[in-house]
KOLSE-467909 format. One record per residue (C-alpha): z, x, y; residue in one letter. Coordinates in Angstrom, 1 decimal, always signed. Each point is the difference from the previous one (the first is absolute). Layout:
<r <Z; X; Y>; 'A'>;
...
This chain:
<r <-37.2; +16.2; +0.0>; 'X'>;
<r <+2.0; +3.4; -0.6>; 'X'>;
<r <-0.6; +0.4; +3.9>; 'X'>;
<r <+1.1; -3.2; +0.9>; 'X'>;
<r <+3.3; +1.2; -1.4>; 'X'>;
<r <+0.6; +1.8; +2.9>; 'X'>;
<r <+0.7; -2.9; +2.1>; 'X'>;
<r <+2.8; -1.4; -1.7>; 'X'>;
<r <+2.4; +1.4; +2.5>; 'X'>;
<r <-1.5; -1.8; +2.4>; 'X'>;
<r <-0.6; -2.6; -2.2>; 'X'>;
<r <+3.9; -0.8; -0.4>; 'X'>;
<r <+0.4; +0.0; +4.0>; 'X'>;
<r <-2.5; -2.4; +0.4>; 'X'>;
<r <+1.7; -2.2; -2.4>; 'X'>;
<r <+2.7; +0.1; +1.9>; 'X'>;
<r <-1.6; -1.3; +2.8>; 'X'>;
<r <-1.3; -2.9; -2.1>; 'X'>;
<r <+3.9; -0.6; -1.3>; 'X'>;
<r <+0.9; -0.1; +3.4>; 'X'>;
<r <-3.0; -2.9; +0.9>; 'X'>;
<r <+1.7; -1.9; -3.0>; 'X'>;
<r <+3.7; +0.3; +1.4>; 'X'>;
<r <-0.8; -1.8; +2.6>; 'X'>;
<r <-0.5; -3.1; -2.3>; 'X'>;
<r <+3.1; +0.0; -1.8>; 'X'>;
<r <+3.5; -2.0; +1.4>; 'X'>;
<r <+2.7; +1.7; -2.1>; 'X'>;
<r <+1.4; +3.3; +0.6>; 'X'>;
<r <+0.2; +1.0; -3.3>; 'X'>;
<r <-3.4; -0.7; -0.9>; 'X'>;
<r <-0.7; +2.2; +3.5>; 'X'>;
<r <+1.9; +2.4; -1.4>; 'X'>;
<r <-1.6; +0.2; -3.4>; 'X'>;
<r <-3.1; +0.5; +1.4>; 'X'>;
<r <+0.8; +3.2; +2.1>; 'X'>;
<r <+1.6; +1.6; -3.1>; 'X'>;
<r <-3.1; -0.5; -1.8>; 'X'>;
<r <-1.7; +1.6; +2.7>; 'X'>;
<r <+2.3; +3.0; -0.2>; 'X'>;
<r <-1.1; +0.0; -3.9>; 'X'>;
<r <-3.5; +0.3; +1.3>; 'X'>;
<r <+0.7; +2.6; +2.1>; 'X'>;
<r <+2.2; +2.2; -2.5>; 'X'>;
<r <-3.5; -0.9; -2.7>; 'X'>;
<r <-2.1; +1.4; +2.6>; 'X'>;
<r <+2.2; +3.1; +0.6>; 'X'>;
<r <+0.1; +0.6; -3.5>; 'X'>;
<r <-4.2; -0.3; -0.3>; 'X'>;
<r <-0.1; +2.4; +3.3>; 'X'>;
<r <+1.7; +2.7; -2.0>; 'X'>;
<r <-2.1; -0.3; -2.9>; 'X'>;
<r <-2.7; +0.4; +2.0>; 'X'>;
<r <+0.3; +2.6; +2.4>; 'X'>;
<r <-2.6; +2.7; -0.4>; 'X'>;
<r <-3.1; -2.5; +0.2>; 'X'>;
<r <-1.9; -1.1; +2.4>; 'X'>;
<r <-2.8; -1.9; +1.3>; 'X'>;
<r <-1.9; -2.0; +2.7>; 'X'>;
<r <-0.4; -3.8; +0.5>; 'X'>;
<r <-2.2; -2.3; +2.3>; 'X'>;
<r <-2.6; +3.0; +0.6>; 'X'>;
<r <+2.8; +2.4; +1.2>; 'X'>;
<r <+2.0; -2.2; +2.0>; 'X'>;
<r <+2.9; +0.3; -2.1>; 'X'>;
<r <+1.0; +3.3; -1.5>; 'X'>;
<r <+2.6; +0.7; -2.4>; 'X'>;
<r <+1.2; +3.3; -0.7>; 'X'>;
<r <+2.8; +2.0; -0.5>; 'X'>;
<r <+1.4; -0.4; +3.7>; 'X'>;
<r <-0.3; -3.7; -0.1>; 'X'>;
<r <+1.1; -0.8; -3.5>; 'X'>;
<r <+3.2; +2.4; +1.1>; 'X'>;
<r <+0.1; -2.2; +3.1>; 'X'>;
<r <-0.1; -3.1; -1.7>; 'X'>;
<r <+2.4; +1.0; -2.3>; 'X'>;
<r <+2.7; +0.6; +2.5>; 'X'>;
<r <-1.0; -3.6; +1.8>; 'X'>;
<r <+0.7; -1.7; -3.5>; 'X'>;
<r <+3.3; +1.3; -0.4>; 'X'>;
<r <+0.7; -0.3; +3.7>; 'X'>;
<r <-1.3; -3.7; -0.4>; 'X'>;
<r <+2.9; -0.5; -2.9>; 'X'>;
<r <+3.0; +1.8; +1.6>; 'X'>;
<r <-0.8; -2.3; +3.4>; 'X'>;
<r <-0.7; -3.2; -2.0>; 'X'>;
<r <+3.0; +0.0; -2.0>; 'X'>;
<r <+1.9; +0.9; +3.1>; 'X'>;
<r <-1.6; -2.5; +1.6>; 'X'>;
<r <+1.3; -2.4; -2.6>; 'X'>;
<r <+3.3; -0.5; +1.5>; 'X'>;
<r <-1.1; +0.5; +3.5>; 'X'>;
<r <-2.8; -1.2; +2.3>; 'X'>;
<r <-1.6; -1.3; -3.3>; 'X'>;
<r <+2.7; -2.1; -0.9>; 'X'>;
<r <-0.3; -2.2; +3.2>; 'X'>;
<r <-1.8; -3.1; +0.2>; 'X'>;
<r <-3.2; +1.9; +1.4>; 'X'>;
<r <+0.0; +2.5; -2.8>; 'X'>;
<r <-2.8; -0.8; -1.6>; 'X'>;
<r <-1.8; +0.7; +3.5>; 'X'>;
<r <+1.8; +3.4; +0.1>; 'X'>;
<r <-1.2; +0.5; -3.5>; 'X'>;
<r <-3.7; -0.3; +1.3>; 'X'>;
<r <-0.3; +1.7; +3.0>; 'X'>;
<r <+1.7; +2.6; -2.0>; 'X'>;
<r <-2.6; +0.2; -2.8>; 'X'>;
<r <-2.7; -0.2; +2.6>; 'X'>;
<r <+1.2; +2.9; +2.0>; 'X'>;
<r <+0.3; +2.1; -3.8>; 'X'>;
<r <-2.9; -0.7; -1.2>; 'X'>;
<r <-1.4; +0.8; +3.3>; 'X'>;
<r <+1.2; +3.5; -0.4>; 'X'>;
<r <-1.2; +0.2; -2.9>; 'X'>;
<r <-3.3; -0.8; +0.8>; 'X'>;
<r <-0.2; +2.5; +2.8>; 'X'>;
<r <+1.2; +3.2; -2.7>; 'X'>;
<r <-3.7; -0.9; -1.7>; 'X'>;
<r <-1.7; -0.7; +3.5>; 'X'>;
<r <-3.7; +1.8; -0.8>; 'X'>;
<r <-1.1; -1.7; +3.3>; 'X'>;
<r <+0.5; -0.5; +3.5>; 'X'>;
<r <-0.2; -3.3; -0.1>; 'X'>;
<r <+2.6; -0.4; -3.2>; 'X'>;
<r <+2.0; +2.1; +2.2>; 'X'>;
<r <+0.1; -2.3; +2.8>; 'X'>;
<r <+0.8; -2.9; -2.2>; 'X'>;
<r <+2.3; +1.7; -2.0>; 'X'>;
<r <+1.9; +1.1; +3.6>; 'X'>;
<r <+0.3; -4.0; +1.2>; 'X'>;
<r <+0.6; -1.2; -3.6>; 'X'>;
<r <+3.2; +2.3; +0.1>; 'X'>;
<r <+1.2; -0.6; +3.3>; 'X'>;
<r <-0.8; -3.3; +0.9>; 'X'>;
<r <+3.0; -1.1; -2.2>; 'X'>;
<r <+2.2; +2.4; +0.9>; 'X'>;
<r <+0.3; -1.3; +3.7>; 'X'>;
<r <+1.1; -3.6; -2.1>; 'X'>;
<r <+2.6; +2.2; -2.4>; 'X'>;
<r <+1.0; +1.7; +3.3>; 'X'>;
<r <+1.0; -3.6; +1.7>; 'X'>;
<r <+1.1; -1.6; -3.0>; 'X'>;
<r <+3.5; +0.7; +0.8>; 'X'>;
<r <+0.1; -3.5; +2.1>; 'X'>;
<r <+3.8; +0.0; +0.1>; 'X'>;
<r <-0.5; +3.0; +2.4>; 'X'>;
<r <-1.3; -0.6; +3.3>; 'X'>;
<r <-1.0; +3.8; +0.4>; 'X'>;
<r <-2.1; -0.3; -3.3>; 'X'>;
<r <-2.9; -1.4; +2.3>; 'X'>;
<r <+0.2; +2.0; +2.8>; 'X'>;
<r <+0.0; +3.4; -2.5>; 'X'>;
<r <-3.1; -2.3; -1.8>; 'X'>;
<r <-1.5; +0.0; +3.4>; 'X'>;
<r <+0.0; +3.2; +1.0>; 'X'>;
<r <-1.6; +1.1; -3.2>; 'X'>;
<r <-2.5; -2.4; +0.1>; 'X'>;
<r <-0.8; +1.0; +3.3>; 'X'>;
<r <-0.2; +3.6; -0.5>; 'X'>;
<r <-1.7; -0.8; -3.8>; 'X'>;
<r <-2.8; -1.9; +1.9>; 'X'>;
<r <-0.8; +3.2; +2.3>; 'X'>;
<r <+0.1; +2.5; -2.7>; 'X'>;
<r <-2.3; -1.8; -2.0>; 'X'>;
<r <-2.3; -0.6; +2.5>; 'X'>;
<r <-0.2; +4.1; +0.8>; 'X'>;
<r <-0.4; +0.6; -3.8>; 'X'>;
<r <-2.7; -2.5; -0.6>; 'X'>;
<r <-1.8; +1.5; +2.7>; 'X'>;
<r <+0.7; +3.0; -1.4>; 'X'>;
<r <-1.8; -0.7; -3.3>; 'X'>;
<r <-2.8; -1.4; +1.7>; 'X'>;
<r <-0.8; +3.2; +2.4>; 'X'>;
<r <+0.4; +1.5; -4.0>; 'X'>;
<r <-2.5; -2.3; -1.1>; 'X'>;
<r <-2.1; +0.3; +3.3>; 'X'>;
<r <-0.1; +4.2; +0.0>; 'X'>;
<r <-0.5; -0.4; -4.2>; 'X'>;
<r <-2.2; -3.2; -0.9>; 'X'>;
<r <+2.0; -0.6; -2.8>; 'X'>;
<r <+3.4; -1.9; -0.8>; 'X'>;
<r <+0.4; +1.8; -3.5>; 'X'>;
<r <+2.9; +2.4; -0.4>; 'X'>;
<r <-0.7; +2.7; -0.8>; 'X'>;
<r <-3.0; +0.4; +1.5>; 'X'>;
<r <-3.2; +1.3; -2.0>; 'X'>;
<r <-1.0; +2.9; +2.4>; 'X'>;
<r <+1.9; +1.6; +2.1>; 'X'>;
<r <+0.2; -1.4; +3.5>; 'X'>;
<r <-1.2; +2.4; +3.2>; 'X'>;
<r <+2.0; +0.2; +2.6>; 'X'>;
<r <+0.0; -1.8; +3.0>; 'X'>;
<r <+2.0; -1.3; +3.3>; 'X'>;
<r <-0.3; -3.4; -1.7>; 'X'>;
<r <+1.4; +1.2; -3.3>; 'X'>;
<r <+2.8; +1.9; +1.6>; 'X'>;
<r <+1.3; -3.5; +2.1>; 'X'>;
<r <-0.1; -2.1; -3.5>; 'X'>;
<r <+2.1; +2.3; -1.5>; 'X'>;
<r <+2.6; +0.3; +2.8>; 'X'>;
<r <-0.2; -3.5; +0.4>; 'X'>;
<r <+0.4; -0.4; -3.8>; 'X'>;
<r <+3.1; +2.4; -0.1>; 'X'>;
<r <+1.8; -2.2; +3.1>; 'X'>;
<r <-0.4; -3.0; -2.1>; 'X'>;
<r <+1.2; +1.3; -2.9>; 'X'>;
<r <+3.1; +1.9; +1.8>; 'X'>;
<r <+1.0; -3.7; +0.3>; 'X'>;
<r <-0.6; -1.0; -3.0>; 'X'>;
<r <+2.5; +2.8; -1.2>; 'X'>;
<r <+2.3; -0.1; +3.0>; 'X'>;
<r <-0.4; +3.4; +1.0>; 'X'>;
<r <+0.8; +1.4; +3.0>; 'X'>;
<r <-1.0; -0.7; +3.0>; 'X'>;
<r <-1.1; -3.3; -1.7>; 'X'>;
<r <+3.6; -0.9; -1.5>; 'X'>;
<r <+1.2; -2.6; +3.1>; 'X'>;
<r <+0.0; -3.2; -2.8>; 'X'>;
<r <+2.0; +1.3; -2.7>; 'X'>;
<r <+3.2; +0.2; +1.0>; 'X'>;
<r <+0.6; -3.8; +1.4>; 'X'>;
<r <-2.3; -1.0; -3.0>; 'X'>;
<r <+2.4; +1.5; -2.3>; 'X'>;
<r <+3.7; -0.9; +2.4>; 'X'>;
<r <-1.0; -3.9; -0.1>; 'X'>;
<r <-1.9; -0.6; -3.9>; 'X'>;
<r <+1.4; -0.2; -3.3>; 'X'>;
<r <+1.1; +3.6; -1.4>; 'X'>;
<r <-2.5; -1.3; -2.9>; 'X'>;
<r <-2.8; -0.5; +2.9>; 'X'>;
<r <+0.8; +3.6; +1.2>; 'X'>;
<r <+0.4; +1.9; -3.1>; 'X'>;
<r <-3.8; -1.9; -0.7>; 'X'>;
<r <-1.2; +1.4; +3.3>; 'X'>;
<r <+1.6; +3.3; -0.5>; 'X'>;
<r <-2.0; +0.7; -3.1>; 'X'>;
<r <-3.3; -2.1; -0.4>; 'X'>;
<r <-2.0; -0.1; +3.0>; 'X'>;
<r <+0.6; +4.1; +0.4>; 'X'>;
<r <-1.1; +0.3; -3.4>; 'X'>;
<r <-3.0; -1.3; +0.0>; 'X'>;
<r <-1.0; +0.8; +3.4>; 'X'>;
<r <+0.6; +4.1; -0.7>; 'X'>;
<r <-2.8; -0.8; -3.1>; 'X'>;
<r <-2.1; -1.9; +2.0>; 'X'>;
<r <+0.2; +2.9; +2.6>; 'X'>;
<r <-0.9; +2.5; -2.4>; 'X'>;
<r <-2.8; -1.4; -1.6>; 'X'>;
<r <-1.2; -1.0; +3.4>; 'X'>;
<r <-0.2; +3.9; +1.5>; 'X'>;
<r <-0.5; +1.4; -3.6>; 'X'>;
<r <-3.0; -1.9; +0.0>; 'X'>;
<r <-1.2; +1.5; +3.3>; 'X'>;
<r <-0.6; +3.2; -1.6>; 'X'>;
<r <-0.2; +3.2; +2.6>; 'X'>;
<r <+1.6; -1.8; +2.6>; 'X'>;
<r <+3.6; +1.5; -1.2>; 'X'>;
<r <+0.4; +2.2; +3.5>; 'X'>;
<r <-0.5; -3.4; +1.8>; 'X'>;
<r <+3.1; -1.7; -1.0>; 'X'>;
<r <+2.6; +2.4; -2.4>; 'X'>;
<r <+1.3; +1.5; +3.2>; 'X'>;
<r <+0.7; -3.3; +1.9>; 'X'>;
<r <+2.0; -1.3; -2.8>; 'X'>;
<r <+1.6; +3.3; -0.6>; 'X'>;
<r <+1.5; -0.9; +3.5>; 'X'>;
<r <+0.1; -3.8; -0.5>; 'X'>;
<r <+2.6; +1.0; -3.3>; 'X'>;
<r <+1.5; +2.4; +1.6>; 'X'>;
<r <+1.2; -2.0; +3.2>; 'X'>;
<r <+0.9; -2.7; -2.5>; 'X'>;
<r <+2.4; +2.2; -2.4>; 'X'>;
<r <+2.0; +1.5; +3.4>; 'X'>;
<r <+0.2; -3.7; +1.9>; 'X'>;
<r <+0.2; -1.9; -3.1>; 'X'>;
<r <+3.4; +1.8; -1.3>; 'X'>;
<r <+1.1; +0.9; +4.1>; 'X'>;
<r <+0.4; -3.5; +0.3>; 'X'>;
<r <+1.3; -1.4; -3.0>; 'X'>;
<r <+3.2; +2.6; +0.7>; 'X'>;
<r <+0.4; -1.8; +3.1>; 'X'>;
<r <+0.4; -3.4; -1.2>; 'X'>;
<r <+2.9; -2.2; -0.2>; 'X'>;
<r <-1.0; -2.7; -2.9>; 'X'>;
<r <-1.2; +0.6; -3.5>; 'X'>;
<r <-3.5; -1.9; +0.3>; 'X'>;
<r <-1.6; +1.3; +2.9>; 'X'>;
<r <+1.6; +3.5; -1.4>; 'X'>;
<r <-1.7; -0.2; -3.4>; 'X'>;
<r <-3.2; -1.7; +2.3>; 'X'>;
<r <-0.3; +3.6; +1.8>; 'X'>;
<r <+0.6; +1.5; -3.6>; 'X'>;
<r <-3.0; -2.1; -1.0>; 'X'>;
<r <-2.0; +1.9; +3.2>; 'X'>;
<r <+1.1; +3.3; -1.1>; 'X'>;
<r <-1.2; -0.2; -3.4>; 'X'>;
<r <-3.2; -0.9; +1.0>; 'X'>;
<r <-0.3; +2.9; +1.9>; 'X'>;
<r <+0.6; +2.0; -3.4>; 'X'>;
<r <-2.6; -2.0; -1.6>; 'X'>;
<r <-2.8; +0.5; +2.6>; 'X'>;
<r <+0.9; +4.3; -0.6>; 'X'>;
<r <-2.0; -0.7; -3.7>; 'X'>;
<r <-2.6; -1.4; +1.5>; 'X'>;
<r <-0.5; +2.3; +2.8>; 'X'>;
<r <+0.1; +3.0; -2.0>; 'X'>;
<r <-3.4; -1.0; -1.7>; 'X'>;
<r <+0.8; +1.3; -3.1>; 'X'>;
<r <-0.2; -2.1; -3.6>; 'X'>;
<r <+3.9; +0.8; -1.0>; 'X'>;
<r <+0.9; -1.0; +4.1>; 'X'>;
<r <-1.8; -2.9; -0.6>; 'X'>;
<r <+1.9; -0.8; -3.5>; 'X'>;
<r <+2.9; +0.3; +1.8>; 'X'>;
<r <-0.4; -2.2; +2.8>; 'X'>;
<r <-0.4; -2.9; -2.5>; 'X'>;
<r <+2.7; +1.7; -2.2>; 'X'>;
<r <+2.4; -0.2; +3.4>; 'X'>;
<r <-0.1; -3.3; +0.0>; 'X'>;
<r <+1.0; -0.6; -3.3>; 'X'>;
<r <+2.8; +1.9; +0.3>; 'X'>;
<r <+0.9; -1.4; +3.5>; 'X'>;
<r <-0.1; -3.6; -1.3>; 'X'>;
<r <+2.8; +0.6; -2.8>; 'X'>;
<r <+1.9; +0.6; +2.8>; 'X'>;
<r <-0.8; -1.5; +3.0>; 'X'>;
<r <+0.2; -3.3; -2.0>; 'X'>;
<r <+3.4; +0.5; -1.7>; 'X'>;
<r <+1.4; +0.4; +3.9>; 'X'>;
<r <-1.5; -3.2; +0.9>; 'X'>;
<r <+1.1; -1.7; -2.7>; 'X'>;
<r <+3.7; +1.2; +0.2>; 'X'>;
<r <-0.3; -0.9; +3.8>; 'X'>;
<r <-1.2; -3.4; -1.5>; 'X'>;
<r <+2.9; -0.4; -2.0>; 'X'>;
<r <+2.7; +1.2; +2.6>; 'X'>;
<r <-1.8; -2.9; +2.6>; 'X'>;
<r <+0.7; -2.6; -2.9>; 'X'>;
<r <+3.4; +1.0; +0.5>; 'X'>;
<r <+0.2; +0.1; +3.8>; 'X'>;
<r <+0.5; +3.3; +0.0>; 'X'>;
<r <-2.9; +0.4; +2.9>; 'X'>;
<r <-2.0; +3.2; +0.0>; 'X'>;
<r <+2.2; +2.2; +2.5>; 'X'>;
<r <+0.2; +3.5; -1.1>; 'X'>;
<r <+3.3; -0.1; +1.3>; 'X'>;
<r <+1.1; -3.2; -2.7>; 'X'>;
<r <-0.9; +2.1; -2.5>; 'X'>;
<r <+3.4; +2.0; +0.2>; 'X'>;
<r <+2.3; -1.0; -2.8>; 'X'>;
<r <-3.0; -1.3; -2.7>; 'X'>;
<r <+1.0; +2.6; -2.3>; 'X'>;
<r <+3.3; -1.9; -0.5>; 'X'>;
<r <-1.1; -3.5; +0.8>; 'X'>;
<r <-3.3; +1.0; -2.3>; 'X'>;
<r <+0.2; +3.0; -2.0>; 'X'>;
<r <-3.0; -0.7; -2.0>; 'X'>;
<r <-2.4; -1.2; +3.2>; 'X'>;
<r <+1.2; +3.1; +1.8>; 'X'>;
<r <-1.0; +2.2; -2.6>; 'X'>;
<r <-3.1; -1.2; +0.0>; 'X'>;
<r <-0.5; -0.5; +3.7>; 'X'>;
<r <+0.6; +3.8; +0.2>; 'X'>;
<r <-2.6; +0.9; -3.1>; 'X'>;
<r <-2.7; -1.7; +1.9>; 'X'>;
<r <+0.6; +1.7; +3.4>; 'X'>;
<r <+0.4; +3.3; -1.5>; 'X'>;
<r <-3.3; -0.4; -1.8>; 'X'>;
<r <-0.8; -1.2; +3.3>; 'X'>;
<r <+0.8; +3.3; +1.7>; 'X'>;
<r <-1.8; +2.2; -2.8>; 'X'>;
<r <+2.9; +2.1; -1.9>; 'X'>;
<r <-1.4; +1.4; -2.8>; 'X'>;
<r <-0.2; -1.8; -3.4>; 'X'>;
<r <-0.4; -3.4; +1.5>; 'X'>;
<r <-2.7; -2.1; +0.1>; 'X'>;
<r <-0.5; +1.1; +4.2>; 'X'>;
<r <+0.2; +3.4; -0.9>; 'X'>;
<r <-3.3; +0.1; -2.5>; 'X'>;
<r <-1.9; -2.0; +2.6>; 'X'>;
<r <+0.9; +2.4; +2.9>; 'X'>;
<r <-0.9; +3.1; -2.3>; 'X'>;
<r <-3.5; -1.9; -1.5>; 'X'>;
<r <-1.1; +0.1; +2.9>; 'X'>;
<r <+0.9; +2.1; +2.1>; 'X'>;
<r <-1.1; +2.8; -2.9>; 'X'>;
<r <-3.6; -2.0; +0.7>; 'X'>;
<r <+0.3; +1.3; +3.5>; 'X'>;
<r <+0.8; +3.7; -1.1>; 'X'>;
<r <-3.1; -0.3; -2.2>; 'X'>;
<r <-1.8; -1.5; +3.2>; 'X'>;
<r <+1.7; +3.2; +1.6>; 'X'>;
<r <-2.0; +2.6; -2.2>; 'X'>;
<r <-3.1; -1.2; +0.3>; 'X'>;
<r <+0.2; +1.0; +3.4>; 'X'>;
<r <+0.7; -3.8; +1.2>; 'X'>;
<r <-3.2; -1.6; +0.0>; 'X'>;
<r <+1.0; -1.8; +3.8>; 'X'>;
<r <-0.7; +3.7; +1.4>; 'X'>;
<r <-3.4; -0.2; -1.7>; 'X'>;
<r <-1.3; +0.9; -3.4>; 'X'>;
<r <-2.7; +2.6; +1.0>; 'X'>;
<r <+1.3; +3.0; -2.2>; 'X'>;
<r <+1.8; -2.0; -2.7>; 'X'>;
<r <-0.8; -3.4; -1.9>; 'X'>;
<r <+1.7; -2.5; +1.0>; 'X'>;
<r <+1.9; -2.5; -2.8>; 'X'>;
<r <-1.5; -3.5; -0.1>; 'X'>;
<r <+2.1; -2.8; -1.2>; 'X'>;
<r <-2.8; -1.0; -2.4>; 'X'>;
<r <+1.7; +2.4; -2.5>; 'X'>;
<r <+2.9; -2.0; +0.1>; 'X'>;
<r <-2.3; -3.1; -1.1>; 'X'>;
């Protein structure tokens, strides 16, 4: 029983899932509306039990779920990610007559994510992956007043479909070079041409998933045609859980460091540069704070590359402190739409007298953004990019660990 405590996180999002069946049965708005604020209660409970828990952990379903320290982090920050966007949500795409329908395929798409964190398995891993997508093409489109809401729907489908398809088959030249689906794998794995093609394929799939570069073509019309609350969910989740996914998935290949620390050392660093080159370029707030999103994903993926446990930490710690303010932006932009103010960068002049108190915080969260010290940006840019100077004097293990050990990620677990 005391293990079965560790689900509880999960336990609230799944609830919410079930809350959002029930809307869907219910006529008046204000019982509709009831019923999302007690879900919001049930996420807040589930925060709360997170935190009291952190330090444990444990395995369910013979390993296929794992719940750890990285995980119970992650779910932590999809909780209170689930409350800021449902309370949001309350006077926006939630409000509507189909708002119990955005309710659900939001719950589905968290509790997806959540799923993946804990994936101990390939095959949780590939459910987890369509669990948390699969809705977000629906949250994507659900702006129906907008025409260009199904055409930016389409194209991620599209491109959603492909990825997937390259990161199943992926897992299954893992599986096929391995003869096992458990992550982390008992023994260590030999090397092979076989192996070698999984992983690449694996890391393609994944790039996706987080919207790195050269994979990043969905992201900005995904996030130019939703609802800010859509974006600021896509901004956050899916990358979250998809960077602990990816760790546990190439932690759990052992030796095979050399194989794939290098590539994504490159992978991040082409992200970072095009990422931020082509947010300064833009003209409108969304698709600005879209090629934000691509940057900071390139930060994130510098944890993970440098293979070290405190890079690692950080990568997950990144997003953390990327969501406070990635998800304030949104939400201002959010608010500014509700007031036809439109998300030109240009309509912006003036807010500090039309809106002193918007402004002020419009400019917090981009500065946090941006990474000047003492906010929330800054920490997350130094976590890890101190994990890649660790990673730096231990000879950085993608140049090959012969003289020195290199750090596994299992210390971090």
């Amino acid at each position: 029983m005391g293990d079965a405590l560790l689900l509880l996180p999960k336990g609230a999002m799944g609830l919410l899932v079930l809350l959002g069946l029930l809307m869907g049965s219910m006529r008046g708005g204000r019982a509709r509306r009831t019923t999302v604020l007690v879900g919001i209660a049930v996420l807040a409970l589930g925060f709360g039990a997170g935190i009291l828990l952190l330090g444990r952990s444990a395995s369910f379903f013979h390993a296929a779920l794992v719940v750890d320290r990285f995980s119970l982090f992650a779910d932590l920050v999809l909780l209170a990610l689930g409350v800021v966007i449902s309370l949001a949500a309350l006077d926006g795409p939630g409000a509507g007559r189909d708002g119990d329908d955005f309710v659900l395929l939001f719950a589905l798409s968290l509790f997806g994510a959540s799923v993946l964190d804990s994936a101990g398995s390939l095959i949780v891993i590939f459910l987890a992956v369509e669990l948390t997508i699969i809705p977000s093409f629906a949250l994507v489109a659900f702006r129906g007043e907008d025409r260009r809401s199904y055409e930016g729907a389409l194209k991620y489908f599209i491109l959603s479909v492909l990825a997937s398809a390259v990161l199943y088959y992926g897992l299954s030249l893992i599986y096929g070079a391995t003869g096992s689906v458990a992550v982390p794998l008992a023994t260590e794995p030999e090397t092979s041409a076989l192996l070698l093609v999984g992983i690449g394929f694996t890391l393609v799939g994944f790039g996706f998933k987080l919207a790195a570069f050269p994979f990043h073509q969905w992201l900005p019309d995904a996030f130019e045609v939703s609802h800010p609350e859509v974006a600021a969910f896509l901004a956050v989740a899916p990358k979250l859980a998809a960077v602990v996914a990816l760790v546990r998935i190439l932690d759990g290949l052992g030796g095979q460091s050399g194989a794939w620390t290098f590539a994504l050392a490159l992978v991040a660093f082409g992200t970072m540069f095009w990422g931020n080159l082509a947010a300064f370029l833009q003209q409108g707030l969304r698709r600005m704070l879209a090629y934000s999103a691509i940057a900071h994903a390139g930060y994130a993926l510098v944890g993970v590359a440098a293979g070290s446990a405190r890079g690692l930490d950080g990568a997950v710690l990144y997003f953390a402190a990327y969501a406070s303010a990635a998800v304030g932006a949104f939400l201002v932009v959010a608010f500014l739409e509700r007031e036809g103010a439109g998300d030109s960068i240009a309509g912006l002049g003036g807010l500090g007298r039309r809106r002193p108190a918007l402004a002020a915080a419009l400019t917090v969260f981009l500065i946090s953004l941006i990474g000047v010290p003492l906010f929330a940006g800054f920490w997350g840019k130094f976590s890890v990019f101190l994990g890649a100077i660790e990673g730096a004097s231990f000879g950085w293990p993608w140049w090959g660990c012969s003289t020195v050990p290199c750090p596994s990620a299992t210390t971090a677990t």
